[in-house]
C-alpha positions in Angstrom: 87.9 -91.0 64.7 90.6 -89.4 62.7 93.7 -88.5 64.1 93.1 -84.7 64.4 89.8 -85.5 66.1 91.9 -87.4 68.7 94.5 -84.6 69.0 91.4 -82.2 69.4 90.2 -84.9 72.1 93.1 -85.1 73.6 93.8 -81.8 74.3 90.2 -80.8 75.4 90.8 -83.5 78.3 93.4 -81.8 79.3 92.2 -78.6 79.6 88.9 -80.1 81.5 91.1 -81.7 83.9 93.0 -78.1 84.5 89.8 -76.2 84.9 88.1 -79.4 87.2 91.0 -77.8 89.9 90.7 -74.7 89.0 87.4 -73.8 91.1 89.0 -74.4 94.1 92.3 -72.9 93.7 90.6 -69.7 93.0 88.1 -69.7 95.9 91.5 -70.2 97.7 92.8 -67.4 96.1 90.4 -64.8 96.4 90.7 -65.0 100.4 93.8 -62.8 100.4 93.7 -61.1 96.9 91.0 -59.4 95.5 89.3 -61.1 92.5 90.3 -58.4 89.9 94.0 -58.4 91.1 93.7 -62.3 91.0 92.5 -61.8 87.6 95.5 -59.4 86.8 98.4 -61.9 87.4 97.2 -64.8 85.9 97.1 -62.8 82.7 100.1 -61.1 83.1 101.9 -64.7 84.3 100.3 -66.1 81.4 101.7 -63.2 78.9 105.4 -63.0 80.3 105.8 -67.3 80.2 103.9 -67.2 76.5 106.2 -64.0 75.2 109.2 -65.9 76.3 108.3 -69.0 74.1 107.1 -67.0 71.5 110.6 -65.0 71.8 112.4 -68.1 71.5 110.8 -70.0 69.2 108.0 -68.3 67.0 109.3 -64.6 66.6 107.2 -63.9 63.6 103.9 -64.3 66.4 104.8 -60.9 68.0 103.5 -59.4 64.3 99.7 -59.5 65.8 100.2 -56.9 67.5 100.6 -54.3 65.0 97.4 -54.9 63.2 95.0 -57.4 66.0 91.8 -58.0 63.8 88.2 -56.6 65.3 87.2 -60.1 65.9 90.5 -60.7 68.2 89.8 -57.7 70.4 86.5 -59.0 71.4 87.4 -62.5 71.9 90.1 -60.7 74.3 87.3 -58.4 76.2 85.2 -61.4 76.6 87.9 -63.9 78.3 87.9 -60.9 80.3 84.9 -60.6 81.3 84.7 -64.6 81.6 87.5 -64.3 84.4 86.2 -61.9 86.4 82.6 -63.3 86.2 83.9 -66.7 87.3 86.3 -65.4 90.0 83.7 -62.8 91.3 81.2 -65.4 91.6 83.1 -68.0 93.1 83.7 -65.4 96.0 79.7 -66.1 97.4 80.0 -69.7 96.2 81.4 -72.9 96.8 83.5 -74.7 93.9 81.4 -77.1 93.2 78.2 -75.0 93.2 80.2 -72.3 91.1 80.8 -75.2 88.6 76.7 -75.8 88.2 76.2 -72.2 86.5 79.8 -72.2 84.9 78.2 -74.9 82.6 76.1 -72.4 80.7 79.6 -71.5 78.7 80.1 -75.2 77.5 76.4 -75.8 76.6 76.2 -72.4 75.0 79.1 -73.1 72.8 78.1 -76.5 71.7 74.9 -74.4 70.1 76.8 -72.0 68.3 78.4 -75.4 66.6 75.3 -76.5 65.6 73.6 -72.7 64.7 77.0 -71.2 63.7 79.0 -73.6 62.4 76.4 -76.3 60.6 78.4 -79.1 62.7 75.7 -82.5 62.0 75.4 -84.7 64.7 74.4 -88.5 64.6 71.7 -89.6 67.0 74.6 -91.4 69.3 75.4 -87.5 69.8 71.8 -86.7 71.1 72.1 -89.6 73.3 75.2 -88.8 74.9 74.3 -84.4 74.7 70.8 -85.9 76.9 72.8 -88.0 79.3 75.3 -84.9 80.4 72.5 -82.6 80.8 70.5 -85.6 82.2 74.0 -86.1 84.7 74.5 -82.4 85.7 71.0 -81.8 86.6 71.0 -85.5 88.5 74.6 -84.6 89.7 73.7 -81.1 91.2 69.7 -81.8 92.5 70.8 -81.8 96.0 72.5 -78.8 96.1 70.3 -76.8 93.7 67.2 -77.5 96.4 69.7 -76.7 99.3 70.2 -73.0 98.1 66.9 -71.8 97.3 66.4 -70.5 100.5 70.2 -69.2 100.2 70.4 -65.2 100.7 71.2 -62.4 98.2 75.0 -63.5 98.2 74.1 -66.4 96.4 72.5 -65.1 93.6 74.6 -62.5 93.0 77.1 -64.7 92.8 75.1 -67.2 90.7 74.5 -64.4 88.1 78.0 -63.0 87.8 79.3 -67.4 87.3 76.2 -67.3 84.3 77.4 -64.0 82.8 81.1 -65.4 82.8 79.8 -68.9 81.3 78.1 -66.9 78.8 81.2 -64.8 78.1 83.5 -67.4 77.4 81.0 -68.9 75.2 81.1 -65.7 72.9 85.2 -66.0 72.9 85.3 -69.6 72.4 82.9 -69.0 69.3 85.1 -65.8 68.3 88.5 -68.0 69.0 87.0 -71.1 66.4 86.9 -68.2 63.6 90.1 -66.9 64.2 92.0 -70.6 64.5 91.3 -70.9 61.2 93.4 -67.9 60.3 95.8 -67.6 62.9 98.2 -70.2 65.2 96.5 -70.5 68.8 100.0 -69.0 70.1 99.7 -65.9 68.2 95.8 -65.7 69.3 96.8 -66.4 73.0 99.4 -63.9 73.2 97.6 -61.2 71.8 94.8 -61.7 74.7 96.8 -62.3 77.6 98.6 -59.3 77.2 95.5 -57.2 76.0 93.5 -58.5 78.8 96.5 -57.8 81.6 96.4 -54.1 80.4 93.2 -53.8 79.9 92.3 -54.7 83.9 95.4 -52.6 85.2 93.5 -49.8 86.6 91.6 -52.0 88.6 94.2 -54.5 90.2 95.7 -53.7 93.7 99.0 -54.1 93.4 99.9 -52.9 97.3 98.5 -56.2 98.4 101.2 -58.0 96.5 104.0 -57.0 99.4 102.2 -58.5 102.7 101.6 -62.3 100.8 103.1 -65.0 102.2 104.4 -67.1 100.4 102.1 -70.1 99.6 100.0 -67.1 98.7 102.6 -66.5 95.9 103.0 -70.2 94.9 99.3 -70.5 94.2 99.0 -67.1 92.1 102.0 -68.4 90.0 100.3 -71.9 89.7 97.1 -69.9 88.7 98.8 -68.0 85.2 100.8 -71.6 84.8 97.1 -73.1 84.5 96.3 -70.0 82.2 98.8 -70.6 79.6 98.4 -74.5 79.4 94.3 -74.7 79.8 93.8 -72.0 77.1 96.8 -73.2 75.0 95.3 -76.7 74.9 91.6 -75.5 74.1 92.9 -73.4 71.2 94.4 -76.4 69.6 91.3 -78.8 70.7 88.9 -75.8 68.8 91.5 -76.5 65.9 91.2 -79.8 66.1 88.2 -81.0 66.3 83.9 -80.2 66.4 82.6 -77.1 68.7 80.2 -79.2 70.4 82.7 -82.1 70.9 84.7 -79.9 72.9 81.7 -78.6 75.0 80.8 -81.7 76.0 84.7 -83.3 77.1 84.9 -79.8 79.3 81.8 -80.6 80.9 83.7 -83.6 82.7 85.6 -80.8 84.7 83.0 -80.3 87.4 83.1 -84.3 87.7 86.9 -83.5 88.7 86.0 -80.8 90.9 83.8 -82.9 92.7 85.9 -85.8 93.5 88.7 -83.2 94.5 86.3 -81.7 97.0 85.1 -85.4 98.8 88.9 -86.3 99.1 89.4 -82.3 100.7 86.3 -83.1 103.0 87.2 -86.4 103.7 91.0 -85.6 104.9 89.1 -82.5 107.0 91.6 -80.4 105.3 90.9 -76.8 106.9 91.8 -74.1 104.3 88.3 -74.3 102.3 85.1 -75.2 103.6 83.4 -78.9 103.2 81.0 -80.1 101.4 79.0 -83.3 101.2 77.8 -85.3 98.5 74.9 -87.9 98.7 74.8 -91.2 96.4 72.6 -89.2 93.9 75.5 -86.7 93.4 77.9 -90.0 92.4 75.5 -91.2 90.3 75.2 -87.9 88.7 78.8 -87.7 88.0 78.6 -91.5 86.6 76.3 -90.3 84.1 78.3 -87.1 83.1 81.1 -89.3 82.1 78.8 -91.8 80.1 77.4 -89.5 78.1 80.8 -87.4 77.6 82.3 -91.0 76.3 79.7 -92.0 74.2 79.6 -88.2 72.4 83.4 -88.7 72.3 83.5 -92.0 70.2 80.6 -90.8 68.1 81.4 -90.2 64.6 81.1 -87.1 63.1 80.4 -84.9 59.7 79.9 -81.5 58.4 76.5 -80.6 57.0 77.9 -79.3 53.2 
């Protein structure tokens, strides 16, 4: 593996491990804010921190602006989208169920590689692609039979997670064209701050005064996440293959699912339980497999 392929690695752990804790942060979240106004200030947090980097250190970045390319614009309305899908869904669902459908954006994406992009893949690649599918579907059987007989909520909810894991597929294949002509910064700061004024007529901004104070904490922390997740997946799509980096962020509901047994376990009482049976585990167990072995794969480029 090459040493951009381990930066790209590298930083697509990273932003799996952010996302595995973002699921329940949000469903935290969306308690006392509504989604949209949720939505709101992690983009604007996420615009203010990245404007006062670029301000200080890449000037030159603020130039998008006059002139964002088509392609941009829509990689911009689809985060969107992807936001409020996620966060609107996770309202009728629990984190870890959320993270089942939210899988439809990685697996999407690692298609477009192969259909879009002509990335090749070995057959130590098809091994390891089977055994995450293989693990999800292993890692989620339980649950998945549990809420058939769930009520409207939970399909609604399911279909807005799928529509925002089908979003961000769209901007993650828009934002792989666009790396190639422009820094991730410039990219990033051009979206947050689109996307913030884009979702301003919708955002409630009179809850903002009767939040207590861990309420604010947790917002903040939310457009902190927003800058560093996104950051880091715009220099692992620079990086490195579109399907590699599907398959590292499907590690992130592994994360989310550890997070949650050591919540239920410590009978924490600001989200609600869940339980996970031995199949679940071994679910997880073979999510990780299969991520490793696509990860230490080698690679090439059809020509």
């Amino acid at each position: 593996m090459g040493i951009d392929n381990r930066k790209g690695v590298m930083y697509a752990v990273f932003t799996a491990s952010l996302w595995g804790f973002l699921a329940i942060a949000l469903k935290i979240a969306v308690e006392g804010v509504s989604p949209v106004t949720v939505v709101w200030f992690r983009f604007g947090t996420a615009f203010v921190i990245l404007s006062l980097w670029t301000l200080l250190f890449r000037r030159k970045d603020f130039r998008i602006f006059r002139r964002p390319p088509v392609l941009l614009i829509l990689a911009a309305v689809f985060l969107g989208l992807n936001y409020l899908g996620f966060i609107s869904g996770i309202k009728h669902l629990s984190p870890s169920s959320s993270q089942v459908f939210i899988q439809a954006g990685p697996v999407s994406f690692a298609l477009s590689g192969i259909l879009i992009f002509r990335e090749h893949v070995n057959w130590k690649h098809v091994i390891g692609f089977i055994l995450v599918v293989s693990g999800i579907i292993l890692f989620y059987s339980e649950q998945i039979a549990d809420m058939a007989g769930a009520d409207g909520h939970f399909t609604l909810g399911m279909f807005l997670v799928l529509g925002g894991g089908i979003s961000w597929a769209v901007f993650a294949t828009l934002q792989k064209v666009l790396v190639t002509k422009y820094p991730p910064n410039q990219l990033n700061l051009f979206i947050y701050g689109f996307c913030a004024l884009m979702l301003v007529p919708m955002a409630e901004f009179g809850k903002f005064g009767r939040l207590p104070g861990w309420n604010w904490i947790l917002l903040c922390s939310l457009g902190l996440n927003t800058v560093l997740a996104y950051g880091s997946l715009g220099l692992a799509i620079k990086y490195t293959e579109a399907t590699r980096v599907s398959v590292i962020i499907t590690l992130n509901p592994v994360i989310t699912f550890v997070a949650m047994a050591l919540l239920t376990r410590m009978e924490v009482g600001w989200i609600g339980h869940e339980s996970f049976s031995l199949l679940s585990i071994a679910g997880a167990l073979t999510v990780l497999t299969g991520a490793i072995t696509v990860i230490t794969a080698g690679w090439k480029k059809q020509p």
